[in-house]
Every structure is written in C-alpha cells, then in structure tokens.
N, C-alpha and C positions, 0 to 999 in steps of 0.2 A: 488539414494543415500539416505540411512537413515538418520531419524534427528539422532543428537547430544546432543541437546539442551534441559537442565534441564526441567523437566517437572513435574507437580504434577496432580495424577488422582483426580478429583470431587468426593466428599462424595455426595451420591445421599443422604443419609439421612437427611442431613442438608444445601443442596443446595436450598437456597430460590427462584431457578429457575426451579427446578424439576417439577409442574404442567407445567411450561412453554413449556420444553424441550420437555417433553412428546407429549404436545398438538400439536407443530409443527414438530418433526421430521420425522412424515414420511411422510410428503404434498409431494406430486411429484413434486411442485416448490417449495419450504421455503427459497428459495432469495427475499429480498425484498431491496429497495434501492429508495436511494433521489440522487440530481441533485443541486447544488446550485455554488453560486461564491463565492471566498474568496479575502479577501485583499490582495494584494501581493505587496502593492509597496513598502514599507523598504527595503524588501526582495531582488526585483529585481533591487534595486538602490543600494544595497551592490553588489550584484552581478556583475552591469555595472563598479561600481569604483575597484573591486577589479579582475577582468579578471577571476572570477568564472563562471562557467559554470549555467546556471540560473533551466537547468533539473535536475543534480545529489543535486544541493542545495538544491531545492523541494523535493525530494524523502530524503535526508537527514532528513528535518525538520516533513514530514509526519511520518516516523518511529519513530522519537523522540514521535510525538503524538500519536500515535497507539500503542506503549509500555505503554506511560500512561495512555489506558484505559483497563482495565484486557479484558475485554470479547472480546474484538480484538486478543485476546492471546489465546484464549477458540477454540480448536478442537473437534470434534468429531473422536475418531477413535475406531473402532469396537463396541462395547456396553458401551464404555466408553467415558465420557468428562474431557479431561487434559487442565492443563492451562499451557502454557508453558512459563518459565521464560523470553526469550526475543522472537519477532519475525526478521526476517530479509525480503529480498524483492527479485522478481523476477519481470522482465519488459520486455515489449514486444521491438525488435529491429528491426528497418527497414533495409532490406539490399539493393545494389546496384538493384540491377533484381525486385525489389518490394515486396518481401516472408519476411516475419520477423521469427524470434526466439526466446529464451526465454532466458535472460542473468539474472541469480541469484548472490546475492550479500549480504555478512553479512551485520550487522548491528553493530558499533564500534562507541564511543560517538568521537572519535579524527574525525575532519571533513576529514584534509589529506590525513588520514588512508583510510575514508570511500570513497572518491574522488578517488584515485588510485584502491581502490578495484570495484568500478561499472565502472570507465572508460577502467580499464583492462578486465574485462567480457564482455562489451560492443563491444570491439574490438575486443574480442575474436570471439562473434557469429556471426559478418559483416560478418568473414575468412569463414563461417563456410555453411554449405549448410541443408535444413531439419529443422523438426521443434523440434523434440528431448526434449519433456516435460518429467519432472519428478515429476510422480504422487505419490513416496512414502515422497517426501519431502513434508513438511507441515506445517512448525515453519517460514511460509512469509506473505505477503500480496501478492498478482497478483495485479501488475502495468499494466498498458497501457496508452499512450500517443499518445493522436491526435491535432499536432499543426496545424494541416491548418484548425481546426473544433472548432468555439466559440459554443460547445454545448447546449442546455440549455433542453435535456433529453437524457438518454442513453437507451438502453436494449442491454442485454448480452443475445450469445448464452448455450444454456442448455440441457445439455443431463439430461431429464427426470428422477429419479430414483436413481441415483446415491448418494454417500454418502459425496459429495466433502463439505466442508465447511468452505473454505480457504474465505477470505474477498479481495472481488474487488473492485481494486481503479480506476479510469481511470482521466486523465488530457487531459482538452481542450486548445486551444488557450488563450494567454492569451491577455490582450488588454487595453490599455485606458477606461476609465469611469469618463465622467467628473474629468478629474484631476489623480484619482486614477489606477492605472493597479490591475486590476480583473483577477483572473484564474478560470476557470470551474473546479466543479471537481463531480464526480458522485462516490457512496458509494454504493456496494450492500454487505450487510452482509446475514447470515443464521441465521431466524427468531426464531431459538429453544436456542440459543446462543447468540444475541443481539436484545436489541431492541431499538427503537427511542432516547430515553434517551441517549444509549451508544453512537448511531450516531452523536448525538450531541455532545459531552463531545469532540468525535473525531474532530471534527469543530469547535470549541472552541478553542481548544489545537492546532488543526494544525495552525488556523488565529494567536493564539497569538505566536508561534513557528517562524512564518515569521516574525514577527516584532522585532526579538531579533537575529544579528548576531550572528557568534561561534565566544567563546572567545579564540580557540585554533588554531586558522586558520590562518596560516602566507602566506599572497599574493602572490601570483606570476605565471607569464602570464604559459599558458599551449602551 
C-alpha cells in the first residue's frame, strides 16, 4: 500500500543537514540507537482507574511525540528526503502458535478513534497466518513490544545495504522503581536523518506525553 500522506521533498540547497546526510547515507549500518527508561507512572495509574489498555495508551502518547519532532517524520526515499506531514505506527503482534505480524494503525489525535483503530488491526492480525510486511509504506514508526523483557540494551536485526529508514521503537517490561513504574524503551533512528539531539527531544516529549491524560477520552471498560 502507498503512502497517502502529505509530504514535502527537502531543498538539498538550504537543508542545514546536507553535509550531514551526505556523510552518513551510504554506511552499510547508519542505525544508530540508545536504550533508556521513562517515567510512566501518571500514565499507567490513568490507565488502571480508567480500564484503558496500558499498550495502545503508550503507543498513543509516543506518536503524539514523534510527530513533534520533525526528523522523525524525515524519509528517505529514492534520491530524495521528504518530511511528511504526520507519521502513524506499525507493531509487532504475537499470535496464539508464537509467529507474530505486523498490525498498522493511523494516527488521529481522538484517543477513542485511535484505541478502536489499533485494537481492530491488532485482532485483525491474531486471525491472520504469515508475516505480510509492507515495505512501500513509510509515513510510521516500527513498534515492537517485549513485555516479559526489562531490557536495558537492544540490537535489531539488519539487512546490510538497504535503503530502509523508518525509525525503531521497541517497549520493554515495564516495572516498579522505588515507588515509580519505569518502562524500557530503545530508539534506533538513521544517522543521515537524525541525530542525538532529535533522540532526545523524542524522550523528553514522550516522558512528558505520559504525564498528561487525554482530555477527549470518555472511560469505559473494553
């Protein structure tokens, strides 16, 4: 499936990331990625009072922060770099037999909206048999989620050479910490297109994203 999704191509002539891009795009690895914990507990104590699902909340309040850093929005695609107006999210699913899939899911500021939209893909790909990725889509983030694992480093695997430059999120376990519930989460972007800075901005935005309920989100058990 094609994106949809408004996009605007980069002026190389005035992109003050042009030496950047340059110098890293064609490393046979140019992922590069950090490993840290975020605060989660407003987050996940909204979530216990109000019979929200505490995984599609997360993945809610991450999108909200990944829109607000541009170069999370920044692709590569053929000789060009676009920024595209919003991204949305794809996540890995476990199914009964142990094989997971790929359930894709917009991204819509109505929490509702967006709760119904990933719990319906989600159910979708349990049904579903195969792994069925779709490589021309590219306006997401690649979610994964490991809750039996308090990580505290990842690596992803990597086909050498390839031009993919979508940004990997993954969630660990999440846990008590003196008082506080901590979630894992590990970040690999492509180094021609973000760097440290952006990572952070992303980590900043997603820890203060969990401390702030939706204010559109009317209760009620699933």
């Amino acid at each position: 499936m094609k994106d949809t999704i408004n996009k605007t191509k980069i002026d190389f002539a005035t992109w003050k990331r042009k030496e950047h891009y340059d110098f890293f795009k064609d490393f046979e690895q140019p992922f590069w990625g950090i490993t840290t914990t975020v605060d989660c507990t407003e987050a996940y104590q909204y979530c216990k009072e109000n019979t929200i699902p505490f995984f599609i909340f997360y993945l809610y309040k991450s999108l909200i922060a990944a829109n607000q850093v541009k170069e999370f929005r920044y692709r590569i695609e053929g000789s060009d770099v676009v920024e595209y107006e919003r991204i949305s999210g794809s996540v890995t699913v476990l199914r009964e037999d142990e094989t997971f899939g790929f359930a894709n899911f917009g991204f819509v500021e109505d929490f509702n909206l967006f709760k119904k939209d990933v719990s319906d893909s989600v159910a979708n790909v349990k049904s579903q048999e195969g792994l069925k990725p779709d490589f021309e889509l590219v306006s997401l983030i690649h979610y994964s989620v490991l809750p039996l694992v308090r990580f505290s480093s990842f690596q992803h695997a990597q086909k050498l050479g390839t031009k993919h430059s979508v940004p990997q999120i993954v969630f660990g376990k999440f846990h008590n910490a003196d008082g506080r519930m901590k979630l894992p989460v590990s970040v690999h972007v492509h180094h021609a297109l973000c760097d440290g800075i952006h990572v952070g901005k992303f980590i900043e935005a997603f820890e203060k994203e969990l401390a702030v309920p939706v204010s559109n989100h009317t209760a009620s058990p699933d």
